[in-house]
PyMOL Python script that loads the backbone (N, CA, C, O; Angstrom):
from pymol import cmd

cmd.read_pdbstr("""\
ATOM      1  N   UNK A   1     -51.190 -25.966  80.087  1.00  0.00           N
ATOM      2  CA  UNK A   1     -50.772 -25.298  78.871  1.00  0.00           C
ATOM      3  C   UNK A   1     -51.872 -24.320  78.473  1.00  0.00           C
ATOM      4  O   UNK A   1     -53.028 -24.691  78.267  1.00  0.00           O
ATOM      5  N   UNK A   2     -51.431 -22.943  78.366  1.00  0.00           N
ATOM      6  CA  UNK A   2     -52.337 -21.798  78.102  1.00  0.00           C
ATOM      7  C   UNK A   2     -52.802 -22.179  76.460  1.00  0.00           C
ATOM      8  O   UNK A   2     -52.337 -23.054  75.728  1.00  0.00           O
ATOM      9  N   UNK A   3     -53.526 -21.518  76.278  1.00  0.00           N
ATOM     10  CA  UNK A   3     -54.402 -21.405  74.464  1.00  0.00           C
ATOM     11  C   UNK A   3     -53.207 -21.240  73.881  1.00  0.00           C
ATOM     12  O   UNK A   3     -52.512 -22.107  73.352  1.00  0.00           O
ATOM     13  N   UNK A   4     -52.943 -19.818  74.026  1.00  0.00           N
ATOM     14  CA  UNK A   4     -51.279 -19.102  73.393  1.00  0.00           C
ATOM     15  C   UNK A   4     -49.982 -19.772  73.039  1.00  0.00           C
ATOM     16  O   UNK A   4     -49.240 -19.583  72.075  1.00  0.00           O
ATOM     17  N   UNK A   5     -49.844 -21.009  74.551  1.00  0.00           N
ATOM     18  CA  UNK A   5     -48.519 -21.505  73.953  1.00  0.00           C
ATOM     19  C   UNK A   5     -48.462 -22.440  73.661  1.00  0.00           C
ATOM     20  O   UNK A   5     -47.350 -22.960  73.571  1.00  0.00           O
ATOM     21  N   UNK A   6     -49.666 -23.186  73.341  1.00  0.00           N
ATOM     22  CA  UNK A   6     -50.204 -23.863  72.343  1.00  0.00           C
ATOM     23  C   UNK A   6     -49.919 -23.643  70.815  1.00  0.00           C
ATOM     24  O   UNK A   6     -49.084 -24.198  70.101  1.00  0.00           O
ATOM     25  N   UNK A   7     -51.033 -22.479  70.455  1.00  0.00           N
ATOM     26  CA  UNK A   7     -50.962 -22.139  68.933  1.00  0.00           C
ATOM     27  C   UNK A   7     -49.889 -21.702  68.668  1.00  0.00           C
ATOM     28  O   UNK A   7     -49.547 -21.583  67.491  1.00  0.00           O
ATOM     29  N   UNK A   8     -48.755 -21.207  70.110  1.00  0.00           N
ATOM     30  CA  UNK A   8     -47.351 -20.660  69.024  1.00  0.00           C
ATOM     31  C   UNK A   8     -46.459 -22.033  69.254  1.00  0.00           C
ATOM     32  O   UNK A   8     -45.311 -21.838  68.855  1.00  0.00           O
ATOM     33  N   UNK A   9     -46.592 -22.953  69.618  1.00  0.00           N
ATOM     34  CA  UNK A   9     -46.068 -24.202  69.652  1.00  0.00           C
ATOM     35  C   UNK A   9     -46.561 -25.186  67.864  1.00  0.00           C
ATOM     36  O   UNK A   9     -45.921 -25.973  67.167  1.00  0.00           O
ATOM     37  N   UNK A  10     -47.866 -24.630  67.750  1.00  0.00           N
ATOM     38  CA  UNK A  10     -48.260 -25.408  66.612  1.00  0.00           C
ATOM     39  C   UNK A  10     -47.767 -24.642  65.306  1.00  0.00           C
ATOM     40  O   UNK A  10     -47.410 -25.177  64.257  1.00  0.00           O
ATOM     41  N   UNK A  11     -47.825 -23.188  65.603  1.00  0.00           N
ATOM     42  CA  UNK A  11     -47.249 -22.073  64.239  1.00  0.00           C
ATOM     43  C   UNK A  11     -45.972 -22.733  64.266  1.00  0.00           C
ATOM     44  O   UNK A  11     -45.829 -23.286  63.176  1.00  0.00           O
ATOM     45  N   UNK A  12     -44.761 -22.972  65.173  1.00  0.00           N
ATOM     46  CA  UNK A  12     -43.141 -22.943  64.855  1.00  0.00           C
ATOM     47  C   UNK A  12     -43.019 -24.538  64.176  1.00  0.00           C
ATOM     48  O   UNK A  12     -42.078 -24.964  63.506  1.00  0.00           O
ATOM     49  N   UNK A  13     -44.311 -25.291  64.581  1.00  0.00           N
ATOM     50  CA  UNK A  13     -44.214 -26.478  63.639  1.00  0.00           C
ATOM     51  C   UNK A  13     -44.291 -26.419  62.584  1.00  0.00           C
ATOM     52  O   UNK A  13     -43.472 -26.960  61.841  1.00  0.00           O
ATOM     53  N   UNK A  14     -45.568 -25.565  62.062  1.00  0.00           N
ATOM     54  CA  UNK A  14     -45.956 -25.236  60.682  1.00  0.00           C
ATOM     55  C   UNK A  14     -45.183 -24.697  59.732  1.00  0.00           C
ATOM     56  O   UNK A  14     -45.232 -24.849  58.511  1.00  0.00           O
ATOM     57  N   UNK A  15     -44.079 -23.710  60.754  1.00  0.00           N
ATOM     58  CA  UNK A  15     -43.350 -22.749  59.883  1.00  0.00           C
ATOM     59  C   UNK A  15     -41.807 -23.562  59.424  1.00  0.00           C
ATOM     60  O   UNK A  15     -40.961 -23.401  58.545  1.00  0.00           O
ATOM     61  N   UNK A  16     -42.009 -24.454  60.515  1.00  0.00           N
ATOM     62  CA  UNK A  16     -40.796 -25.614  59.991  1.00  0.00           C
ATOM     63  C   UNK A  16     -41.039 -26.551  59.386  1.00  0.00           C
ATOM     64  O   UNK A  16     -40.131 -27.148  58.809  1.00  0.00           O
ATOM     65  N   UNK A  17     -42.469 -27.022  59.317  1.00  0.00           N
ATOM     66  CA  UNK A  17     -42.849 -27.686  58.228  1.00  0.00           C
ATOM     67  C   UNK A  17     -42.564 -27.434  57.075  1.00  0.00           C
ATOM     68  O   UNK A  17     -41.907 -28.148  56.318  1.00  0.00           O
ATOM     69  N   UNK A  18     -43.192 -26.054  56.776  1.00  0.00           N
ATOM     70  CA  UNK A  18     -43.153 -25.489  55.329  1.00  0.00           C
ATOM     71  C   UNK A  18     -41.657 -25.013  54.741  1.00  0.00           C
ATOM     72  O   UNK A  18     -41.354 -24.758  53.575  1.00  0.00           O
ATOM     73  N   UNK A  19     -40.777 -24.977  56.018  1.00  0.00           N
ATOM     74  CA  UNK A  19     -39.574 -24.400  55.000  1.00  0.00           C
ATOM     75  C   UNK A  19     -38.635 -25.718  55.105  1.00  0.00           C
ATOM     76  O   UNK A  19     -37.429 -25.576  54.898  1.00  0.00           O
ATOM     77  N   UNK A  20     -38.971 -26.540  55.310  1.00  0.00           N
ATOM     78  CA  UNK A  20     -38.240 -28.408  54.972  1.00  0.00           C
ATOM     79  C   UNK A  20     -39.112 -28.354  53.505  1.00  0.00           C
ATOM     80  O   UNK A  20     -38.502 -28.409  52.437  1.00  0.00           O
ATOM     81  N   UNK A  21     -40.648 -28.237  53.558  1.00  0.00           N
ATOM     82  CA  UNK A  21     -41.061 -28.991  52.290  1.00  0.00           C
ATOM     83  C   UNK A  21     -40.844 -27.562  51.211  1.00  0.00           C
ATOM     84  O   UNK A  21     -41.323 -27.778  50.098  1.00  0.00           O
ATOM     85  N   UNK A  22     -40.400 -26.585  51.321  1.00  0.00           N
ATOM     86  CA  UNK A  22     -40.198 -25.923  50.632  1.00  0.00           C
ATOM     87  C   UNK A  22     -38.453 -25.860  49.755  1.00  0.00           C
ATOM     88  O   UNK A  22     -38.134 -25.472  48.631  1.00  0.00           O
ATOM     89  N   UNK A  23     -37.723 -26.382  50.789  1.00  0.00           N
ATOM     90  CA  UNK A  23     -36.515 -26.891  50.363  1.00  0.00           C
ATOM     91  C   UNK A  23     -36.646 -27.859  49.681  1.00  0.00           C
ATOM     92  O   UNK A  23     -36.624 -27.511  48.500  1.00  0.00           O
ATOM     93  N   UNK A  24     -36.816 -29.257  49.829  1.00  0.00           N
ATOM     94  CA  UNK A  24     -37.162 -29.909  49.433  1.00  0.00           C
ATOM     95  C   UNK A  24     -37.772 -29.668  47.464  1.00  0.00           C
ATOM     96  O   UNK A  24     -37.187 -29.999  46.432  1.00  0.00           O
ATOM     97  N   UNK A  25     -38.798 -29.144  47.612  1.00  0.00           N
ATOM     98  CA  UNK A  25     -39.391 -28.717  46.063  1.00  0.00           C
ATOM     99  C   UNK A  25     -38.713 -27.814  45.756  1.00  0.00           C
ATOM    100  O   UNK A  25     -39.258 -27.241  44.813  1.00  0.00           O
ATOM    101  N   UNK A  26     -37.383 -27.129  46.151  1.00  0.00           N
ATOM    102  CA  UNK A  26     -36.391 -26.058  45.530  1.00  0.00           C
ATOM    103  C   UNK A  26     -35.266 -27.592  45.018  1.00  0.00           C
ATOM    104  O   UNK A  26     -35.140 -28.057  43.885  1.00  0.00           O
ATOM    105  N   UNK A  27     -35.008 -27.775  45.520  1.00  0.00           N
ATOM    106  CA  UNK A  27     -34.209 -29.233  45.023  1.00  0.00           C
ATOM    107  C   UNK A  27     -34.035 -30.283  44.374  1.00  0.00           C
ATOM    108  O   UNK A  27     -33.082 -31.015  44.106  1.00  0.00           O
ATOM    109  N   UNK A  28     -35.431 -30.232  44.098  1.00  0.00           N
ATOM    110  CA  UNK A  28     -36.129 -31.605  43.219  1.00  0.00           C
ATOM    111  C   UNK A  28     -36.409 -30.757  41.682  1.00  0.00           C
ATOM    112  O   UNK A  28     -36.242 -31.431  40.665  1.00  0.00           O
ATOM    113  N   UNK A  29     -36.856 -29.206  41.516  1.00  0.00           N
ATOM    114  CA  UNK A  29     -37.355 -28.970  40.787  1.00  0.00           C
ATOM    115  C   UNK A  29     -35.667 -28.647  40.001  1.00  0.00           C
ATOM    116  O   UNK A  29     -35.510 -29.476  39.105  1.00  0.00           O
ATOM    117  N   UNK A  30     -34.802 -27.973  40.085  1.00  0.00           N
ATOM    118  CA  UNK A  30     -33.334 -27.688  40.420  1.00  0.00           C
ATOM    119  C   UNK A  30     -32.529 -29.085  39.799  1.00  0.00           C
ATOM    120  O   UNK A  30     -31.688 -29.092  38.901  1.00  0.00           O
ATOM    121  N   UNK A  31     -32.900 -29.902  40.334  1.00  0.00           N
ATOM    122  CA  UNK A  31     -32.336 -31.595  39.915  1.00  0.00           C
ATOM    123  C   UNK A  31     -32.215 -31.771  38.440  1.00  0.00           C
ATOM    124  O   UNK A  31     -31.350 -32.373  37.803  1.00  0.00           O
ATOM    125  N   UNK A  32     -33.536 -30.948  37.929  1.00  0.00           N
ATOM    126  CA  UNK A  32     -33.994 -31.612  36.770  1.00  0.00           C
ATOM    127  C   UNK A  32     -33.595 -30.356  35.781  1.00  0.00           C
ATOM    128  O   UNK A  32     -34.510 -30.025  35.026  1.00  0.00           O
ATOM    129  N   UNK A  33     -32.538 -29.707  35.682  1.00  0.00           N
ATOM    130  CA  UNK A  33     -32.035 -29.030  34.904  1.00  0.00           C
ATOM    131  C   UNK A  33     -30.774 -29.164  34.847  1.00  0.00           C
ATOM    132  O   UNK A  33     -30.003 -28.218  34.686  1.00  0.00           O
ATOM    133  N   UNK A  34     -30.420 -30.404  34.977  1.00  0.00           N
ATOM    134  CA  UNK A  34     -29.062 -30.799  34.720  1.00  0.00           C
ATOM    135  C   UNK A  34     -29.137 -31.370  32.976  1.00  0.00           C
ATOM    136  O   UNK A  34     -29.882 -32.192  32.443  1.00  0.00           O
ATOM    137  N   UNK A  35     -27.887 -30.425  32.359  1.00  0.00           N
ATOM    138  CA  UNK A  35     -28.139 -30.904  31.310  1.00  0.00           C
ATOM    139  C   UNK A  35     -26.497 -30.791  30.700  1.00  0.00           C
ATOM    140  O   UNK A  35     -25.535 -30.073  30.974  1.00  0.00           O
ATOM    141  N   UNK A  36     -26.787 -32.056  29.601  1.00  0.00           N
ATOM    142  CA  UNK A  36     -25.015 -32.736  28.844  1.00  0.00           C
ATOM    143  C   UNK A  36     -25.301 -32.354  27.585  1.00  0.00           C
ATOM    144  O   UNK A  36     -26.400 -32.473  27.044  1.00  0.00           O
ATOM    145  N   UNK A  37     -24.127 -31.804  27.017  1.00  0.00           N
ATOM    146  CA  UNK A  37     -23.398 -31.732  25.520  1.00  0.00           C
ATOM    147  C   UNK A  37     -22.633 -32.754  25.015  1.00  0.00           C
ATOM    148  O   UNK A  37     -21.568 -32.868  25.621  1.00  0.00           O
ATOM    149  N   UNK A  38     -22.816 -33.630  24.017  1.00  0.00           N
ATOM    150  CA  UNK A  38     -21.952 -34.370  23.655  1.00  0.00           C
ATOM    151  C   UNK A  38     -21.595 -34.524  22.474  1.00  0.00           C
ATOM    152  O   UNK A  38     -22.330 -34.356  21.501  1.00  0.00           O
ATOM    153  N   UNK A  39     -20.262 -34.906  22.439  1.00  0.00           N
ATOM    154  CA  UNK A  39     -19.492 -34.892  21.077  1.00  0.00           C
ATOM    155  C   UNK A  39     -18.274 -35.738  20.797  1.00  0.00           C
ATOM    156  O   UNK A  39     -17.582 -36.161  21.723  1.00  0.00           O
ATOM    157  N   UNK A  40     -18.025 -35.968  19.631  1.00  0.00           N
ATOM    158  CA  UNK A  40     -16.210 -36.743  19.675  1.00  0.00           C
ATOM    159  C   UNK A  40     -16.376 -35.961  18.952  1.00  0.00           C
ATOM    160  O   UNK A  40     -17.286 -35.475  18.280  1.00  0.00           O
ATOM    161  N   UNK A  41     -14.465 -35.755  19.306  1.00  0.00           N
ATOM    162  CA  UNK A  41     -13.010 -34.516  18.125  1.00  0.00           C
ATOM    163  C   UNK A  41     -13.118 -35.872  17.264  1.00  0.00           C
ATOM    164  O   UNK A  41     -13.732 -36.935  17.358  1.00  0.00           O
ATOM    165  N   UNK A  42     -12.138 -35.238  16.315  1.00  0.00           N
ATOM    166  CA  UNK A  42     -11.285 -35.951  15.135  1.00  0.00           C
ATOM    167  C   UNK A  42     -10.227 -36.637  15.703  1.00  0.00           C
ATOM    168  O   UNK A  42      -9.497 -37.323  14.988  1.00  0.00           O
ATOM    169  N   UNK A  43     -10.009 -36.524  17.153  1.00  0.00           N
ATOM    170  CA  UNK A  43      -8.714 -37.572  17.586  1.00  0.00           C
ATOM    171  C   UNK A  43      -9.893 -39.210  18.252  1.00  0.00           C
ATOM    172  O   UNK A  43      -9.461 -40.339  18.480  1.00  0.00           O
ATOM    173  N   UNK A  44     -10.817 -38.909  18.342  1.00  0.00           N
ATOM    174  CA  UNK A  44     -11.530 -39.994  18.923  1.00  0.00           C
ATOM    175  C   UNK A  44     -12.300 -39.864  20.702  1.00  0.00           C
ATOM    176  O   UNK A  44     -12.817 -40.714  21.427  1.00  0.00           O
ATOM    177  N   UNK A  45     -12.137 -38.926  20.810  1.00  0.00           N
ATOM    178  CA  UNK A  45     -12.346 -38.298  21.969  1.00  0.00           C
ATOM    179  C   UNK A  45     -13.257 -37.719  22.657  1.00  0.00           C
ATOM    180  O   UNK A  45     -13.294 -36.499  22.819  1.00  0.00           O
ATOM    181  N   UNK A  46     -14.121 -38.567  23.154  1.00  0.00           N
ATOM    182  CA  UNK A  46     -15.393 -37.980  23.833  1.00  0.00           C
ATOM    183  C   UNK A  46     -15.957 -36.915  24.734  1.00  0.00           C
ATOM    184  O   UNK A  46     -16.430 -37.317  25.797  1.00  0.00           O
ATOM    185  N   UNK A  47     -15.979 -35.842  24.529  1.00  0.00           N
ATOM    186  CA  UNK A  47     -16.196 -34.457  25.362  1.00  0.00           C
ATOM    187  C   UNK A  47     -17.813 -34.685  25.863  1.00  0.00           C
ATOM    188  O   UNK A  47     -18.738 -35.001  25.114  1.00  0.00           O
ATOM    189  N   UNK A  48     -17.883 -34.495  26.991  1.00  0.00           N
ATOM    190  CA  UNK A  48     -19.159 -33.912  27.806  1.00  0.00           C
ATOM    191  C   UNK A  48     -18.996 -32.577  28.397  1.00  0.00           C
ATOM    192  O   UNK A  48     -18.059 -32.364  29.166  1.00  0.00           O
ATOM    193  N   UNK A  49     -19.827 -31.684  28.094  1.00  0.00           N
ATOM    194  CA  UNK A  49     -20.072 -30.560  28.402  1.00  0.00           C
ATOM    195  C   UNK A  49     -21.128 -30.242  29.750  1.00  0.00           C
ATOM    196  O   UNK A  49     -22.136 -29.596  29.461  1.00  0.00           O
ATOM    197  N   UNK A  50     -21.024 -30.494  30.636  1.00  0.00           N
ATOM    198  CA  UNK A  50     -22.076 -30.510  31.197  1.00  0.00           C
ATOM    199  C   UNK A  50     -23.122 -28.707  32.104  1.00  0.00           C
ATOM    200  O   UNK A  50     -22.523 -27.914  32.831  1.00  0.00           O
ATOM    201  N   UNK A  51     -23.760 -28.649  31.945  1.00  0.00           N
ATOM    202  CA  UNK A  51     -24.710 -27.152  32.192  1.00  0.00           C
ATOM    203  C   UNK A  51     -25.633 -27.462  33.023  1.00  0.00           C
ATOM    204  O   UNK A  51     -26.301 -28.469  32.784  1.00  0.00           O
ATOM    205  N   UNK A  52     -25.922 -26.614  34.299  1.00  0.00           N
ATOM    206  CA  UNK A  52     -26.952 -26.266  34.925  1.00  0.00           C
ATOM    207  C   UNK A  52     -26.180 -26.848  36.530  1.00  0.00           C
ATOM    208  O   UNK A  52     -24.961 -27.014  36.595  1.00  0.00           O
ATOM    209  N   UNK A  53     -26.850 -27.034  37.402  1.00  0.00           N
ATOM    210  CA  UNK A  53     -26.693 -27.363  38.771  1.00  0.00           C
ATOM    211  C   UNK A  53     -26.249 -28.729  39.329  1.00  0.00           C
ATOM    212  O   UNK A  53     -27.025 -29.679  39.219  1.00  0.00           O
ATOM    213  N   UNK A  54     -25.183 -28.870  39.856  1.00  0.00           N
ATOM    214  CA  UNK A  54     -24.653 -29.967  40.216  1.00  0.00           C
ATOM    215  C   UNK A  54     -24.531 -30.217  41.569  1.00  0.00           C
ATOM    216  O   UNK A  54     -23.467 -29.862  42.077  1.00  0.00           O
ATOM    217  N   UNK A  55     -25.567 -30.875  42.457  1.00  0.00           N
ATOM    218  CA  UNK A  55     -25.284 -30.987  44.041  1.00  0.00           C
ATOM    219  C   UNK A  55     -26.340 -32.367  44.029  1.00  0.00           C
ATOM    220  O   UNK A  55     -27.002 -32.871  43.121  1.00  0.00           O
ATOM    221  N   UNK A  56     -26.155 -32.744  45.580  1.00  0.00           N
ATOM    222  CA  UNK A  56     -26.855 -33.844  45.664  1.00  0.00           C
ATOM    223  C   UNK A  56     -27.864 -34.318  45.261  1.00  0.00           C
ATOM    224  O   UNK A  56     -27.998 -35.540  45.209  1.00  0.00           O
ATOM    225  N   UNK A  57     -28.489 -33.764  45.010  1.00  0.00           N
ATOM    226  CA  UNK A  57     -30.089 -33.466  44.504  1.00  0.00           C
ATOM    227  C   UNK A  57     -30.165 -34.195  42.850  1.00  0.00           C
ATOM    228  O   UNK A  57     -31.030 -34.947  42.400  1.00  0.00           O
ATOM    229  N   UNK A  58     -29.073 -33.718  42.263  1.00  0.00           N
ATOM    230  CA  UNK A  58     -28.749 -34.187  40.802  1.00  0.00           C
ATOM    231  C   UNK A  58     -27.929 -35.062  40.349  1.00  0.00           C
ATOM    232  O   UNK A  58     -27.418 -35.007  39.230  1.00  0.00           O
ATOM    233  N   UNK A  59     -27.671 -36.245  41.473  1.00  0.00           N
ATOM    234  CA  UNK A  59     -26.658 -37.574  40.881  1.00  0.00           C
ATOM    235  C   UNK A  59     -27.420 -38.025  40.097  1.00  0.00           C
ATOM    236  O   UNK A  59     -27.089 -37.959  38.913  1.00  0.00           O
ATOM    237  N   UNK A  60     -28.748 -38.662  40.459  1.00  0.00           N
ATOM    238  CA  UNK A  60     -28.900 -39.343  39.311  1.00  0.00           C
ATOM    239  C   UNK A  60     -29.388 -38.973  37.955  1.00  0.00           C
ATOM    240  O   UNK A  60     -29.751 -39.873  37.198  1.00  0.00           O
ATOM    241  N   UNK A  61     -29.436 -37.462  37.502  1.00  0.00           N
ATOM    242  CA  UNK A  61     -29.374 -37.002  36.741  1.00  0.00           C
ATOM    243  C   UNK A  61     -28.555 -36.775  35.998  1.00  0.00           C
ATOM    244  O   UNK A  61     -28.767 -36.376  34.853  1.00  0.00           O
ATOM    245  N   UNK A  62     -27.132 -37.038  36.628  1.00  0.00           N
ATOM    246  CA  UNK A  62     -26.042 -36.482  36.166  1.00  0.00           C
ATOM    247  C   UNK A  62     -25.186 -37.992  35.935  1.00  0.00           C
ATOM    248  O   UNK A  62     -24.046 -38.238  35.540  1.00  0.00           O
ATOM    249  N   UNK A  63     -25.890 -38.521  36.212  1.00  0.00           N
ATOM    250  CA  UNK A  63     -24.872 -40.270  35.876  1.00  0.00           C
ATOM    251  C   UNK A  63     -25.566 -40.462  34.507  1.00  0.00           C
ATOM    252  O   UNK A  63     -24.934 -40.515  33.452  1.00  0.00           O
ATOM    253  N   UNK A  64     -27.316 -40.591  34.627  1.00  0.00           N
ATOM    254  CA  UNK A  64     -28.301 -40.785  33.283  1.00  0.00           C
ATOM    255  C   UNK A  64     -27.316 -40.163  31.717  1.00  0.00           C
ATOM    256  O   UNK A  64     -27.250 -40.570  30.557  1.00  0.00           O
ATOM    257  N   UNK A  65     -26.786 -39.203  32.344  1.00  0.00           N
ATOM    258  CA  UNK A  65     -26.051 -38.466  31.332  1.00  0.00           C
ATOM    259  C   UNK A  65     -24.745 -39.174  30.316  1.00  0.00           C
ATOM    260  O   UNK A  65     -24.533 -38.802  29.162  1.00  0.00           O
ATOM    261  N   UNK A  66     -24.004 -40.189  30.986  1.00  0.00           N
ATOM    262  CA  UNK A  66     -23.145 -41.216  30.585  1.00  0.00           C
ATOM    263  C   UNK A  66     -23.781 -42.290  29.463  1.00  0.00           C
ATOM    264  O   UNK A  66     -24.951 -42.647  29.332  1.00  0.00           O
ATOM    265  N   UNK A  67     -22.325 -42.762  28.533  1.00  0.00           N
ATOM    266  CA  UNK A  67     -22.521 -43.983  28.382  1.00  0.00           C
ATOM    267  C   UNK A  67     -21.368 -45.062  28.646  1.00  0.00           C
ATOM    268  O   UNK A  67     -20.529 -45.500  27.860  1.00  0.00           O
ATOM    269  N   UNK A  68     -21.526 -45.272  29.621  1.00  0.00           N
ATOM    270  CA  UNK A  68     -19.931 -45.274  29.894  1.00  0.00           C
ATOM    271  C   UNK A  68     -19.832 -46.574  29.288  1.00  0.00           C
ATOM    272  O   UNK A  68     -18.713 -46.882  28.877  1.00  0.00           O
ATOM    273  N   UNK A  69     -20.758 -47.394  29.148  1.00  0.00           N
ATOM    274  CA  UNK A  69     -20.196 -48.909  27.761  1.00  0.00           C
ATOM    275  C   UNK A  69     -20.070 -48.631  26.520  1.00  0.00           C
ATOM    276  O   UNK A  69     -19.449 -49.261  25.664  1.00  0.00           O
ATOM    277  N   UNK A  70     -20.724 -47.584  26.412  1.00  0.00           N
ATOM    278  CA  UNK A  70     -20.629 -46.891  24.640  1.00  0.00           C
ATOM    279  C   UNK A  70     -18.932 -46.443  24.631  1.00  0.00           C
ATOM    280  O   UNK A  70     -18.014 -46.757  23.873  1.00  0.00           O
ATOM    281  N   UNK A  71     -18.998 -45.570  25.836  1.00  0.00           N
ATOM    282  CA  UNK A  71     -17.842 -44.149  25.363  1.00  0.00           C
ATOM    283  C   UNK A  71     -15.888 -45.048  24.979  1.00  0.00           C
ATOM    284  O   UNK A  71     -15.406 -46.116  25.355  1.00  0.00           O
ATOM    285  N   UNK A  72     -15.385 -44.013  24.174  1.00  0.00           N
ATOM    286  CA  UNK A  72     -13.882 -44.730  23.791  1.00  0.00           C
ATOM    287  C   UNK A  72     -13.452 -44.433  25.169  1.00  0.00           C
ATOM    288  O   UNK A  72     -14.009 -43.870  26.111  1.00  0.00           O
ATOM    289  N   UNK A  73     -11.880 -45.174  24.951  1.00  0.00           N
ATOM    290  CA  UNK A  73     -11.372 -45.103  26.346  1.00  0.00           C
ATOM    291  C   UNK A  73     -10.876 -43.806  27.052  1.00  0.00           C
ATOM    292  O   UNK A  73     -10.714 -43.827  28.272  1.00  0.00           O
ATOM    293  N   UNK A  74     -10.647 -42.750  26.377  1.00  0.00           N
ATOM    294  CA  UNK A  74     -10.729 -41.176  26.661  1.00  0.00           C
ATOM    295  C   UNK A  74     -11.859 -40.439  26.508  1.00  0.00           C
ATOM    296  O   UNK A  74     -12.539 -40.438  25.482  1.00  0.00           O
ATOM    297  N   UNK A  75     -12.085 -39.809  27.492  1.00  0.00           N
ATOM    298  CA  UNK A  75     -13.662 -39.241  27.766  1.00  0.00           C
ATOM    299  C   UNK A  75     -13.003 -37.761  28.885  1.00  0.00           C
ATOM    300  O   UNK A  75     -12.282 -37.801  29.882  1.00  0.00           O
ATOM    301  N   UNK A  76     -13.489 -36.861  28.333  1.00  0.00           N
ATOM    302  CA  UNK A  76     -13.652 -35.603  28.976  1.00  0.00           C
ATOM    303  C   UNK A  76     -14.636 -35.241  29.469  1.00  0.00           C
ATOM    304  O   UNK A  76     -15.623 -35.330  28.740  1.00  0.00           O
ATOM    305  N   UNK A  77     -14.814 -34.792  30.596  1.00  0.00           N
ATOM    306  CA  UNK A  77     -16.132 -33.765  30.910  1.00  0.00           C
ATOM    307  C   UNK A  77     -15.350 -32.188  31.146  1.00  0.00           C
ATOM    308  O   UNK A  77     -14.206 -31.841  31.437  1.00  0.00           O
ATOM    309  N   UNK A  78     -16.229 -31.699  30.943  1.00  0.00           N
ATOM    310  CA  UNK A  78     -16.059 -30.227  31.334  1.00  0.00           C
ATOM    311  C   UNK A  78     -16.918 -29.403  31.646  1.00  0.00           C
ATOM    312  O   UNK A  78     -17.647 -28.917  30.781  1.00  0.00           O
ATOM    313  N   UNK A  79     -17.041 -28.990  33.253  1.00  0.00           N
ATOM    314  CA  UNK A  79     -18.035 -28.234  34.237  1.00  0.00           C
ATOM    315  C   UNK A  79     -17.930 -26.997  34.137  1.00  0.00           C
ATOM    316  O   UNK A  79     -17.885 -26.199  35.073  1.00  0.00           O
ATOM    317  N   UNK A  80     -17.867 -26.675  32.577  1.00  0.00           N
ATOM    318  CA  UNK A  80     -17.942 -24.894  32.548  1.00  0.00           C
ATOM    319  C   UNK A  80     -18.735 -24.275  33.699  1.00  0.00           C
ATOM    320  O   UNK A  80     -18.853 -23.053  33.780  1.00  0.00           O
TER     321      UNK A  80
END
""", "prot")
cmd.dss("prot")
cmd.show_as("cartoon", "prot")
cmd.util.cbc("prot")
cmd.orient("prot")
């Protein structure tokens, strides 16, 4: 193994290193701007509004958001 195809063997690691851990901290930071509106109408009726980014990254952000032992038995969300 020459010097050369060496260091370009170790750069295509590096460069795939960095764009996994760069995804990664686009995803996590992204997660955490999931955010709920909540309210009951005058019929009894629990509306969630929910805002910002919704993908894998943000389940458990987006469940935290519930009460689902609190809420009446009609409950809306809405993913404007």
């Amino acid at each position: 193994m020459t010097l050369v195809t060496a260091v370009s063997q170790n750069l295509a690691l590096a460069v795939l290193f960095g764009v996994v851990v760069s995804a990664l901290v686009f995803a996590w930071e992204n997660a955490k701007r999931i955010r709920a509106r909540k309210y009951t109408d005058e019929a009894g009726v629990k509306h969630y509004e929910i805002y910002g980014p919704l993908f894998f990254g943000s389940v458990q952000g987006f469940g935290e958001k519930f009460d689902v032992a609190g809420d009446p038995a009609e409950v809306i969300i809405d993913f404007r």
